[in-house]
FITOR-27371 format. One record per residue (C-alpha): residue number from 1; chain; x, y, z. Coordinates in nm, 3 decimals, always signed. Each point is the difference from the previous one (the first is absolute). Example, Ala and Ser with C-alpha at 12.3 -4.5 7.8 and 13.67 -1.06 7.14 Angstrom:
<nulos>
1 A +1.230 -0.450 +0.780 $
2 A +0.137 +0.344 -0.066 $
</nulos>
This chain:
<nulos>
1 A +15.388 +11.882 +8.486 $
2 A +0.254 +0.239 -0.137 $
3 A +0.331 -0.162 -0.082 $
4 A +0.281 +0.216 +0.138 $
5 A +0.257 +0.255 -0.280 $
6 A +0.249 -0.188 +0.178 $
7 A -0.160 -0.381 -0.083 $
8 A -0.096 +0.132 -0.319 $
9 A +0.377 +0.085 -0.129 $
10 A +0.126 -0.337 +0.161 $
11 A -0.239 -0.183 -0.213 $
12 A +0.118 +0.198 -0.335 $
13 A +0.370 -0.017 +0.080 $
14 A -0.024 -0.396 +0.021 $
15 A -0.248 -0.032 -0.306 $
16 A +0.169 +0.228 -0.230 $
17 A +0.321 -0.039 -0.215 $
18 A +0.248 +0.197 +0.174 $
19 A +0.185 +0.107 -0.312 $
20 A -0.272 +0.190 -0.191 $
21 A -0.283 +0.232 +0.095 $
22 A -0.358 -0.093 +0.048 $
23 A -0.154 +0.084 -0.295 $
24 A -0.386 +0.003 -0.012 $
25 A -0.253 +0.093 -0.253 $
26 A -0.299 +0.145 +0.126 $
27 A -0.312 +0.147 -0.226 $
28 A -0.247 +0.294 +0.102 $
29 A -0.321 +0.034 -0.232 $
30 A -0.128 +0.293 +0.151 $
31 A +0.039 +0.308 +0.216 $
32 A -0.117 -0.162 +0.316 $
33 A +0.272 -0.318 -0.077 $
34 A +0.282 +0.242 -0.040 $
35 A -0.039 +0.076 +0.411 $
36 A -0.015 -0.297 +0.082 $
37 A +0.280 -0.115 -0.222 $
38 A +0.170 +0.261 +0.141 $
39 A -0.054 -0.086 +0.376 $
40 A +0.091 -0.331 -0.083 $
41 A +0.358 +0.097 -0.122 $
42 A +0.052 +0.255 +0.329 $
43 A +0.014 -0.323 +0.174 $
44 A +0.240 -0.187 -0.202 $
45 A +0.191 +0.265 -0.076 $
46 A +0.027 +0.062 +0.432 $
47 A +0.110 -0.396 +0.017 $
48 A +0.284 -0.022 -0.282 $
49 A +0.193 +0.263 -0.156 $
50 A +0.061 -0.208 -0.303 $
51 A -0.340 -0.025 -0.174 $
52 A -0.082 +0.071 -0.371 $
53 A -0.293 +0.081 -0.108 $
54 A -0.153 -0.006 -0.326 $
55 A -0.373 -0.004 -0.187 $
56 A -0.269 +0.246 -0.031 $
57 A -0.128 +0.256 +0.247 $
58 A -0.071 +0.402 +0.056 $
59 A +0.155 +0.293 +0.183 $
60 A +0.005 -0.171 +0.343 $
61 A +0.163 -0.364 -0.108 $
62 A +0.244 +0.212 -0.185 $
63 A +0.109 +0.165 +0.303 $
64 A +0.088 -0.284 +0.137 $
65 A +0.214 -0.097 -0.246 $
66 A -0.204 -0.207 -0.232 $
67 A +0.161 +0.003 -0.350 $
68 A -0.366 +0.090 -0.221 $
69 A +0.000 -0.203 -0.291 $
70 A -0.278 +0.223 -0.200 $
71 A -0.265 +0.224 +0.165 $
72 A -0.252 -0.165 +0.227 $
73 A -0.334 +0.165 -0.149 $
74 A +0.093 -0.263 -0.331 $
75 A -0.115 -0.271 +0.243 $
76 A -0.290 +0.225 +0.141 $
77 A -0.303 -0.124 -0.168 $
78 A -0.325 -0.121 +0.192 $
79 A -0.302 -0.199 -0.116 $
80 A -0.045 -0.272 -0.242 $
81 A -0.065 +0.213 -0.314 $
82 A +0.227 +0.243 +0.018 $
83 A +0.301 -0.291 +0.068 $
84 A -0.139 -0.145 -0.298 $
85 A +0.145 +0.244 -0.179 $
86 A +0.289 +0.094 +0.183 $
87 A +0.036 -0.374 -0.065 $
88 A +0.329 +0.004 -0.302 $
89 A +0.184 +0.242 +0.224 $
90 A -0.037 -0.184 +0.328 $
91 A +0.120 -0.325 -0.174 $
92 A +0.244 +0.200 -0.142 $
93 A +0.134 +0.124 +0.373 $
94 A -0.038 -0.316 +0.173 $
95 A +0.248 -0.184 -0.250 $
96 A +0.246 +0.331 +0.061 $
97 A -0.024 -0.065 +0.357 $
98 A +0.090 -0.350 -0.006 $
99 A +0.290 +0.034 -0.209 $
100 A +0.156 +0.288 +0.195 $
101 A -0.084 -0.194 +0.352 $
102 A +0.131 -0.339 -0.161 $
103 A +0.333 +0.206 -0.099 $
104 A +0.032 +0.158 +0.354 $
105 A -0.016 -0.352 +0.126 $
106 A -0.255 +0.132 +0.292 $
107 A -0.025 -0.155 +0.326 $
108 A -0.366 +0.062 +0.055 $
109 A -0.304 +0.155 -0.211 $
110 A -0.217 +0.196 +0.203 $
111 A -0.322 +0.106 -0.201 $
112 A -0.178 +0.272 +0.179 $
113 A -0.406 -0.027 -0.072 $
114 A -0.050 +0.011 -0.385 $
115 A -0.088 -0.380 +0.050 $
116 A -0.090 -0.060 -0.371 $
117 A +0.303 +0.114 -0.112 $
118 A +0.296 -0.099 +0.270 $
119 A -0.139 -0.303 +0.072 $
120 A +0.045 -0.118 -0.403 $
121 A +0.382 +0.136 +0.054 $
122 A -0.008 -0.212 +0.372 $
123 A -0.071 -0.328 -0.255 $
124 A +0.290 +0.074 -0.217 $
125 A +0.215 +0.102 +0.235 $
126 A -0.036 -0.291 +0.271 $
127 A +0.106 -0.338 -0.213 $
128 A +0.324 +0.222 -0.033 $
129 A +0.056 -0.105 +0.384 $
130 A -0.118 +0.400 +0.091 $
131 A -0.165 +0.071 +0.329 $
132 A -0.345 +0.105 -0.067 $
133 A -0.206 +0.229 +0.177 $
134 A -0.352 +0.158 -0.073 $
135 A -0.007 +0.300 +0.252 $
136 A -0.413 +0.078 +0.020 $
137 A -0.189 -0.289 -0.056 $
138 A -0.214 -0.034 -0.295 $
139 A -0.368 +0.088 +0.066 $
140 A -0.047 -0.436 -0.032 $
141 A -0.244 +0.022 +0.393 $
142 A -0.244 +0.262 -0.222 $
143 A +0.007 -0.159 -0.350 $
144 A +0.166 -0.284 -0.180 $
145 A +0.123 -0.250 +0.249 $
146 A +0.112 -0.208 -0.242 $
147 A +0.269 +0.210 -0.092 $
148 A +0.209 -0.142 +0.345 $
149 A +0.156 -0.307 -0.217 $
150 A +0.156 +0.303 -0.244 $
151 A +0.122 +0.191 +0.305 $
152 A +0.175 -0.276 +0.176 $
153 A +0.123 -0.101 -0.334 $
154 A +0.147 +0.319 -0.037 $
155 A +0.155 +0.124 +0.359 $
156 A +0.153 -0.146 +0.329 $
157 A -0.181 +0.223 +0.240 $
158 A -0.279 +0.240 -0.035 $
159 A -0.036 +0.337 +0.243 $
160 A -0.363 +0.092 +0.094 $
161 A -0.046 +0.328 +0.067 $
162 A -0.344 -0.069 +0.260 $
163 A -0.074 -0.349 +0.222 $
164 A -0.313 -0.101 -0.209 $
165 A +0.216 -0.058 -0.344 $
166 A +0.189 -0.298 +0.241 $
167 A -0.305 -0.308 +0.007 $
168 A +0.034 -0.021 -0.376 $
169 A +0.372 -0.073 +0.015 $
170 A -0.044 -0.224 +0.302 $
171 A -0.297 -0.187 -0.178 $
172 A +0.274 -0.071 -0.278 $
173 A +0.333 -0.084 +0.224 $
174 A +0.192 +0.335 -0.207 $
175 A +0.237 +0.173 +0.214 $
176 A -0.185 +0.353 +0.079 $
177 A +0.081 +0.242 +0.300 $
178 A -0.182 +0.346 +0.097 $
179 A +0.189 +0.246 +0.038 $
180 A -0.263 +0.266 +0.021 $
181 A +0.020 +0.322 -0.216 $
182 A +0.309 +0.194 +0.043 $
183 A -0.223 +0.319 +0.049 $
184 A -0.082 -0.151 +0.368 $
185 A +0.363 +0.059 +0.111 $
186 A +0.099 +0.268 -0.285 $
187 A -0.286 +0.267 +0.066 $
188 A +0.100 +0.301 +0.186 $
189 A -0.100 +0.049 +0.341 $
190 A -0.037 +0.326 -0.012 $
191 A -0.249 -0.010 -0.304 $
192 A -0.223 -0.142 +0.276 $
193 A +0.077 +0.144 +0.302 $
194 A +0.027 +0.385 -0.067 $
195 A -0.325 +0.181 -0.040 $
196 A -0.130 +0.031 -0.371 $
197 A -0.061 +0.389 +0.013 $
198 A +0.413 -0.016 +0.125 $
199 A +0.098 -0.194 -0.293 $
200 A -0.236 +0.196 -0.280 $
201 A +0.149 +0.300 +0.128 $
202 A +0.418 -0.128 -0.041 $
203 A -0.086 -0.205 -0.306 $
204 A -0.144 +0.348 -0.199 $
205 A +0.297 +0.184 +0.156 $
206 A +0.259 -0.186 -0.174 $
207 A -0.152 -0.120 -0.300 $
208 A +0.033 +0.249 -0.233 $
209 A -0.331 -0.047 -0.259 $
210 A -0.196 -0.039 +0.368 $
211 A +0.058 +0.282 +0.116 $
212 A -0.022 +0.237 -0.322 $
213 A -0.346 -0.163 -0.057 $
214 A -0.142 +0.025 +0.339 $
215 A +0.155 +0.374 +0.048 $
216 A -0.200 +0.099 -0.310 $
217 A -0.306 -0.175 +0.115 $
218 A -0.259 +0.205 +0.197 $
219 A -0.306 -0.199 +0.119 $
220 A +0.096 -0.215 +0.340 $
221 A -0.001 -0.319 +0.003 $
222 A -0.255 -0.229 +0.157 $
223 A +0.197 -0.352 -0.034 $
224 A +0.246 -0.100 -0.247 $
225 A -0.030 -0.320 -0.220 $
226 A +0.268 -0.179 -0.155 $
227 A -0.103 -0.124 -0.310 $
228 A +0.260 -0.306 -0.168 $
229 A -0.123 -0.118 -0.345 $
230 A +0.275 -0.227 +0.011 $
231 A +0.362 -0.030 -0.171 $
232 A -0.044 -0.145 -0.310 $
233 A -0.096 +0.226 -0.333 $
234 A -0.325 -0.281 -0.064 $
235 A -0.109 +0.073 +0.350 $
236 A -0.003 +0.369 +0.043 $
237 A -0.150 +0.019 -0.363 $
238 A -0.257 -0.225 +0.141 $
239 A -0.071 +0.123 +0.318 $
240 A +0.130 +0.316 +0.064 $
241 A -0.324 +0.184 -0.199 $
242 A -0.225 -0.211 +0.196 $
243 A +0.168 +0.193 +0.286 $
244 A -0.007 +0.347 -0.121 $
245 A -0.399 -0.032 -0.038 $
246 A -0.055 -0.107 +0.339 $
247 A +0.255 +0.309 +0.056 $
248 A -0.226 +0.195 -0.181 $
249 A -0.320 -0.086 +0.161 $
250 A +0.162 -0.017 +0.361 $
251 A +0.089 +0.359 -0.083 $
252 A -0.345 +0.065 +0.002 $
253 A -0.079 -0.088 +0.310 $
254 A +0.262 +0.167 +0.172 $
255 A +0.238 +0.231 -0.215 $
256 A +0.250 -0.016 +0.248 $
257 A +0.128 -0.318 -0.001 $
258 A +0.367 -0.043 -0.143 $
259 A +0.110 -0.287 -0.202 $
260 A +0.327 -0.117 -0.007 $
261 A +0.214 -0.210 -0.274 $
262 A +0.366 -0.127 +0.111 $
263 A +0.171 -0.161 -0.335 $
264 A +0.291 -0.229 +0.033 $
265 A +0.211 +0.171 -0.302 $
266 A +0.008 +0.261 -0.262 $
267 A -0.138 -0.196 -0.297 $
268 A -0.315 -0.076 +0.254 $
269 A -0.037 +0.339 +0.095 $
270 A -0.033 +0.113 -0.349 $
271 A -0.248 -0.276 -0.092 $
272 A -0.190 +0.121 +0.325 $
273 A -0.031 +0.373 -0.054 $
274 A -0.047 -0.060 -0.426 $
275 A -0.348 -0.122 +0.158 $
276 A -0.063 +0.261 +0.237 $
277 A +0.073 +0.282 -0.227 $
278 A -0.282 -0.130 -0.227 $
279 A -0.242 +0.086 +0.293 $
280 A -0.197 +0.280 +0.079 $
281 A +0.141 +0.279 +0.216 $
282 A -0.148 -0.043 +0.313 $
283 A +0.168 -0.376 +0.053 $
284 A +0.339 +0.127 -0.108 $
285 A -0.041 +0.245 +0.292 $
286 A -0.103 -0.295 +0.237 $
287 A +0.272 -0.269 -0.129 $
288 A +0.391 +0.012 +0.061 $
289 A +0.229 -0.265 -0.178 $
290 A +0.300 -0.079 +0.185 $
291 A +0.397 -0.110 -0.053 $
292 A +0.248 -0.005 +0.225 $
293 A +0.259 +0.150 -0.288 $
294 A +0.245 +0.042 +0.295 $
295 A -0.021 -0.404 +0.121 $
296 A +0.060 +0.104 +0.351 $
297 A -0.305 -0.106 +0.067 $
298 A +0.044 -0.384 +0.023 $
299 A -0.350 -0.124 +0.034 $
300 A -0.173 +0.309 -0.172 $
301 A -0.324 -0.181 -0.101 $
302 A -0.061 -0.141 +0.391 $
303 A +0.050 +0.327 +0.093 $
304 A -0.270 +0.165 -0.155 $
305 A -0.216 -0.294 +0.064 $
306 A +0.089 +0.057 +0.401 $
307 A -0.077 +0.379 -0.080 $
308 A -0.315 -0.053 -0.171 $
309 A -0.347 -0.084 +0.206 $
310 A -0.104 -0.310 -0.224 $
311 A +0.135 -0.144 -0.300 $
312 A -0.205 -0.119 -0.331 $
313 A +0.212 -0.221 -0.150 $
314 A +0.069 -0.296 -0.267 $
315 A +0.053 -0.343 +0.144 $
316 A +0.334 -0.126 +0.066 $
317 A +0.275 +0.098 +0.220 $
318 A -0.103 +0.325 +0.086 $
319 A -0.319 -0.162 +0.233 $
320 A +0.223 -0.147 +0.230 $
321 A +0.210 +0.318 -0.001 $
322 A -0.345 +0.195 +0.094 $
323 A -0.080 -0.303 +0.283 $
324 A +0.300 +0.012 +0.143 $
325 A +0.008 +0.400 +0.015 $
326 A -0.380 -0.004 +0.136 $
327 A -0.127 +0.161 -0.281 $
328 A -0.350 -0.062 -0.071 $
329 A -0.027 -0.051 -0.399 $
330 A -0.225 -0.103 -0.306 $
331 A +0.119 -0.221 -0.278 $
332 A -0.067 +0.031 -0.314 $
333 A +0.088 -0.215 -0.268 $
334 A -0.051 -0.058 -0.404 $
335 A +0.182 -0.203 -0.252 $
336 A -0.133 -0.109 -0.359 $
337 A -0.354 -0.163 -0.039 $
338 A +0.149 -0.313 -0.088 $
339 A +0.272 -0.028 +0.281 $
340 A -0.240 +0.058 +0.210 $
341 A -0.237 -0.270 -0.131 $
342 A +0.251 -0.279 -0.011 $
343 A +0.154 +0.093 +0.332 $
344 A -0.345 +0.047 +0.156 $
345 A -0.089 -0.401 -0.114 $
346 A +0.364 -0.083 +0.196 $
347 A +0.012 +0.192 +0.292 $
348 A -0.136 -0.134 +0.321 $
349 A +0.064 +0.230 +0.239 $
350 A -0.264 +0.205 -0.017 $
351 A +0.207 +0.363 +0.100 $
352 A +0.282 +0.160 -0.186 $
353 A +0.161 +0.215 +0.223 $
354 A +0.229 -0.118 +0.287 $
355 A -0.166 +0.138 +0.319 $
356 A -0.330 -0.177 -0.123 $
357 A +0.222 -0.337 -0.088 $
358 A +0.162 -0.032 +0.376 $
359 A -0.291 +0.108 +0.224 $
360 A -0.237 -0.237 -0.263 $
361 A -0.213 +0.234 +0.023 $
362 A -0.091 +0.341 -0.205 $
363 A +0.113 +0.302 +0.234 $
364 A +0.080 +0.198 -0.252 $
365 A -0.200 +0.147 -0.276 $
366 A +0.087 -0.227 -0.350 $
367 A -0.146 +0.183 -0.323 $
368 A +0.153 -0.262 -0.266 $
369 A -0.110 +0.050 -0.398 $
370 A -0.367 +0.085 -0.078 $
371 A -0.046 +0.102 +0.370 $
372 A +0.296 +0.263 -0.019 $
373 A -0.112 +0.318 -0.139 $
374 A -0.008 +0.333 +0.106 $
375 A -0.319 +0.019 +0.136 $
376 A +0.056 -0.321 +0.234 $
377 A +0.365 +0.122 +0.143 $
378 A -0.164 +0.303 +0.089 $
379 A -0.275 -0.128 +0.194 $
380 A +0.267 -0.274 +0.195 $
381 A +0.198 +0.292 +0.056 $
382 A -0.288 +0.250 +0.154 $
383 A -0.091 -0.326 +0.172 $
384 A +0.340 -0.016 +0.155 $
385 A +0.014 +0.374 +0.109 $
386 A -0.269 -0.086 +0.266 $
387 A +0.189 +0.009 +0.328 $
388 A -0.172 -0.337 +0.116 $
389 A +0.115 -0.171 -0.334 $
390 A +0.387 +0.088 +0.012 $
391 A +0.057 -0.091 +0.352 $
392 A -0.213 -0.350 -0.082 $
393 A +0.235 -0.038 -0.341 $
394 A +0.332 +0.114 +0.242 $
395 A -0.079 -0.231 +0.293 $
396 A -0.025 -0.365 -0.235 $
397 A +0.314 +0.146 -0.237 $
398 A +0.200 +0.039 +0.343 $
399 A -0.145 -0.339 +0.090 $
400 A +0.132 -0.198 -0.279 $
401 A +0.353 +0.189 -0.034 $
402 A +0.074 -0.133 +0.354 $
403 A -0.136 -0.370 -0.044 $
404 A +0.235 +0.034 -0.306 $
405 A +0.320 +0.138 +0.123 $
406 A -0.070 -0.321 +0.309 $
407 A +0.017 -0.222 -0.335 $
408 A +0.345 +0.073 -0.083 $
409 A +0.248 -0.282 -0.019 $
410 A +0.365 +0.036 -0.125 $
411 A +0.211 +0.236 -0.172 $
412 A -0.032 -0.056 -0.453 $
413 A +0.332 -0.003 +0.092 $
414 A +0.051 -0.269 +0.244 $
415 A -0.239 -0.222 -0.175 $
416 A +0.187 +0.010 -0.339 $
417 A +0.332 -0.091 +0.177 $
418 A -0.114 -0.266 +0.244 $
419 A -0.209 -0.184 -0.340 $
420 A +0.323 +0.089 -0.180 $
421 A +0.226 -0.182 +0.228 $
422 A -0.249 -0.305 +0.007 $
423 A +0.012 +0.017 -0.366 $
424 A +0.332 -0.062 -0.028 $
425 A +0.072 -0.228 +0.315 $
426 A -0.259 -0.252 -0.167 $
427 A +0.137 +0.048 -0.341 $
428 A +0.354 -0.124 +0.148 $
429 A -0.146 -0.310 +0.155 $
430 A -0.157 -0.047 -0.321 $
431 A +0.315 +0.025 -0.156 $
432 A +0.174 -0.233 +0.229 $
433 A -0.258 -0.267 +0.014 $
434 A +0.024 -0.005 -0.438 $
435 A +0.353 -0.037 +0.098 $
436 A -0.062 -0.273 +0.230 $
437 A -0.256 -0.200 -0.208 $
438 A +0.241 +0.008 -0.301 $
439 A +0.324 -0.160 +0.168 $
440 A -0.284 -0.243 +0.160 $
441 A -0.137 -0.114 -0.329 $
442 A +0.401 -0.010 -0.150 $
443 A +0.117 -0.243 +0.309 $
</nulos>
């Protein structure tokens, strides 16, 4: 049940010292952790005026006042080679981070995803009395159970993001809560409601580099495909030529198709279209790469995934985004040949993307490592253009978004300031019962 604003800010103003802010450090890793960092501090920031904030985050934690302690892509760094050698810098930022957080005195940490990482600053920071919280559980129910007795070690409370991360917790008596994924409250209505030929057509009006490359196109389109290699440099090296050769072949088949290629900043647009300029002319006709320079458009990438007909994508975030807009999708996915062979010996769940992982069952197309080349996402995407297909693909995604969105339970919120409160009632009898046992023992 959702705990009311009004309970909420009763529980603060009795927990918290009256004569200095809240100050909390909270930690994004990625791109997708800086919106829901972000979300996260809209709802403090709506319960008490006097908050500080203070850690590491991008363009949307900032906004909310988060005071950036060095640039969030330092922290960005997937797979267990390429952290190996990220390794000296990492170490490096994770002793900055507890210093500055131990010198702000902090209230509460707040580590958002980057498990590896935030929950090693969680272990420092907690013996320091600190209220810990790991905000997107660590993949423990897929691989690596036995990493529950460093988690509990390191944090009060942990926030699952989807109601099958809970039985692990429970199994182990840790305080966990799901609070389902922000984007179940957060995504736009309208991105589902209004009709996609509607939304194409306002989307290219007002985005400037969509328009100029669709007025200087001439062949119609057929459908439009959204293609998202992913935000990090490693992944759109990786993937995003695997792409372009199923873009190539698909063009083939059917030389109108469009492809479209929304980027979350400038830096990634330039790394996108460095990689399509290398291509022959024909796909450079067929291909637009997207910004929105202006930022007026808030959630620019789900908007050309609502605009688009289906979606080939990396895993991550970005398939629940697709679910929850009913956009029928293939995954594709490729890391280095030994990641993949150690995490392949771990894992055991046997899907990757998150529409596969809740329905337990593989209703979308998943094309992971030797499986994903050009040749295969072109045939799963053909496959999916059969009218029979899509609407089979569409009816289980809509099937699982609303079992999910029944499996909500309470506000991140709500959770971290009810566990908060309990935190600090028990560490007061605790206190008090010291107190008690020592003037015992002294009479």
């Amino acid at each position: 049940m959702l705990a009311s604003a009004s309970g909420n800010s009763e529980l603060i103003n009795k927990s918290r010292n009256p004569n200095k802010p809240l100050v909390i450090g909270i930690v994004a890793g990625e791109a997708s952790g800086d919106s829901l960092g972000a979300d996260f501090m809209a709802q403090v920031n709506d319960l008490i005026e006097e908050v500080v904030w203070i850690g590491v985050g991008g363009p949307k934690m900032k906004a909310q006042g988060l005071q950036s302690l060095f640039p969030l892509d330092r922290l960005a760094v997937m797979g267990l080679v390429e952290v190996m050698s990220q390794l000296p810098d990492l170490l490096k930022a994770r002793s900055e981070l507890v210093s500055a957080f131990t010198e702000a005195k902090i209230d509460w940490f707040i580590g958002i995803d980057a498990p590896d990482f935030n929950l090693r600053v969680a272990k420092k920071l907690k013996p320091k009395d600190i209220f810990c919280v790991q905000y997107v559980s660590p993949s423990i129910w897929a691989w690596r159970e036995s990493r529950i007795e460093s988690i509990k070690k390191a944090t009060h409370l942990v926030l699952c993001l989807f109601p099958f991360e809970l039985e692990v917790y429970q199994r182990h008596n840790h305080p966990a809560v799901c609070v389902g994924h922000p984007l179940l409250h957060n995504l736009p209505k309208e991105l589902v409601e209004i009709a996609t030929h509607e939304q194409r057509r306002e989307l290219i009006w007002n985005n400037s580099e969509l328009h100029n490359f669709f007025a200087n196109r001439k062949e119609d389109i057929s459908q439009m495909i959204c293609l998202m290699p992913g935000s990090r440099r490693s992944e759109i090296n990786a993937i995003l030529p695997l792409m372009l050769n199923a873009v190539n072949r698909l063009l083939m088949v059917d030389e109108k198709l469009c492809f479209v290629i929304p980027t979350i900043d400038k830096n990634h647009q330039y790394i996108v279209q460095d990689l399509i300029e290398r291509q022959d002319e024909s796909l450079r006709r067929a291909v637009a790469v997207a910004y929105d320079e202006s930022q007026e458009q808030k959630d620019f990438s789900q908007s050309i995934m609502a605009m688009s007909d289906m979606i080939v994508l990396a895993s991550g975030t970005a398939t629940l985004e697709a679910m929850l807009l009913n956009r029928p999708m293939v995954v594709v996915y490729q890391m280095k040949k030994l990641t993949y062979a150690i995490a392949k010996r771990l894992v055991k769940v046997p899907y990757v993307s998150l529409p596969n992982i809740l329905a337990g069952e593989e209703i979308v197309p998943e094309l992971i490592q030797e499986k994903a080349t050009g040749d295969s996402i072109c045939r799963a995407v053909t496959r999916l253009m059969i009218p029979r297909e899509y609407e089979q693909q569409l009816v289980r995604l809509n099937e699982t978004s609303n079992w999910l969105k029944q499996q909500s339970s309470q506000s991140a919120v709500s959770a971290v300031i009810n566990t908060w409160h309990d935190y600090l009632s028990n560490n007061l009898n605790h206190s008090n019962d010291t107190l008690s046992d020592n003037i015992t023992d002294k009479t």
